[in-house]
C-alpha positions in Angstrom: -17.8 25.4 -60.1 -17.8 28.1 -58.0 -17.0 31.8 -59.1 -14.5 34.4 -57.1 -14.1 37.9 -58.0 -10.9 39.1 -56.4 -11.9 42.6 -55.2 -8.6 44.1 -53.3 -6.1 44.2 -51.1 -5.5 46.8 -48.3 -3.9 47.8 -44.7 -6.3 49.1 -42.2 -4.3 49.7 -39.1 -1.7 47.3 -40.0 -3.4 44.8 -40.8 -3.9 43.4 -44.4 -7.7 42.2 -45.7 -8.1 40.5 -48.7 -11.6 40.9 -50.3 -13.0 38.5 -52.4 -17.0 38.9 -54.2 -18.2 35.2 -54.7 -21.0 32.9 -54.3 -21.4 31.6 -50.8 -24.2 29.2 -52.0 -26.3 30.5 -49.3 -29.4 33.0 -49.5 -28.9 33.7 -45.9 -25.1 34.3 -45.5 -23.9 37.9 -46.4 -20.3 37.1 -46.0 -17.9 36.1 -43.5 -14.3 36.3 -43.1 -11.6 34.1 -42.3 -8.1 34.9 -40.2 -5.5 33.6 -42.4 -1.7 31.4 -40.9 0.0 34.8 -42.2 -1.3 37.2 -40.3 -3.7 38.6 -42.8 -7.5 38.6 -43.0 -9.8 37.6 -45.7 -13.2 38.9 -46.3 -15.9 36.6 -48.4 -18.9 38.7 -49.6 -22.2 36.9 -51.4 -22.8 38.0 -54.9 -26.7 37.0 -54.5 -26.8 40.3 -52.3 -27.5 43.9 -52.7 -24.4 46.5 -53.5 -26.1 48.4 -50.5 -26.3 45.4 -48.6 -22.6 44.5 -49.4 -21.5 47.5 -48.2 -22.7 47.3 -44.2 -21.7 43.3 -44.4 -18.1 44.4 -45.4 -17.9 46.9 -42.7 -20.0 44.6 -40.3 -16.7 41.8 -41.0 -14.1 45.1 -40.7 -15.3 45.8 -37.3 -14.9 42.2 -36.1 -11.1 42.5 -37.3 -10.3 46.0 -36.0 -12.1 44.7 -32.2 -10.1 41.6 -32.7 -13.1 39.4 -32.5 -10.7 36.3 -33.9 -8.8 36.1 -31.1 -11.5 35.9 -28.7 -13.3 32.4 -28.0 -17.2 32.6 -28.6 -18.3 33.5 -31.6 -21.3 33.1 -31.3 -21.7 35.4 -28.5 -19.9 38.0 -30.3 -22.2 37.8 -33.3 -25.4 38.4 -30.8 -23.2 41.0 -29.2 -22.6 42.9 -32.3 -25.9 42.8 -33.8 
């Protein structure tokens, strides 16, 4: 069974991001986030990683909100884009 850590809640711009520390299962994966029917965002971050590392994924997965990378169609072109 997986394990979720409920981190917090907040508005940036407007918008409100749920953060969430769990186990992705993956050793490559830092986190991801996911556009919820509501409106609001969700960010997943991977316990099997760094604090430090956790930090620049979380603001990596900020950015991508803020630019409004969800609405756009290739994301995989973003991600080359943005790294």
């Amino acid at each position: 069974m997986q394990t979720s850590h409920y981190i917090h809640t907040q508005f940036i711009n407007g918008i409100c991001i749920n953060t969430v520390l769990t186990d992705l299962k993956s050793c490559r994966v830092r986190g991801c986030t996911v556009a919820n029917e509501d409106g609001s965002y969700t960010i997943f971050l991977n316990s099997k990683f760094s604090t430090n590392q956790l930090e620049k994924t979380y603001l990596h997965e900020i950015k991508h909100i803020t630019r409004d990378d969800f609405s756009k169609d290739d994301a995989d072109r973003i991600e080359l884009v943005r790294h």
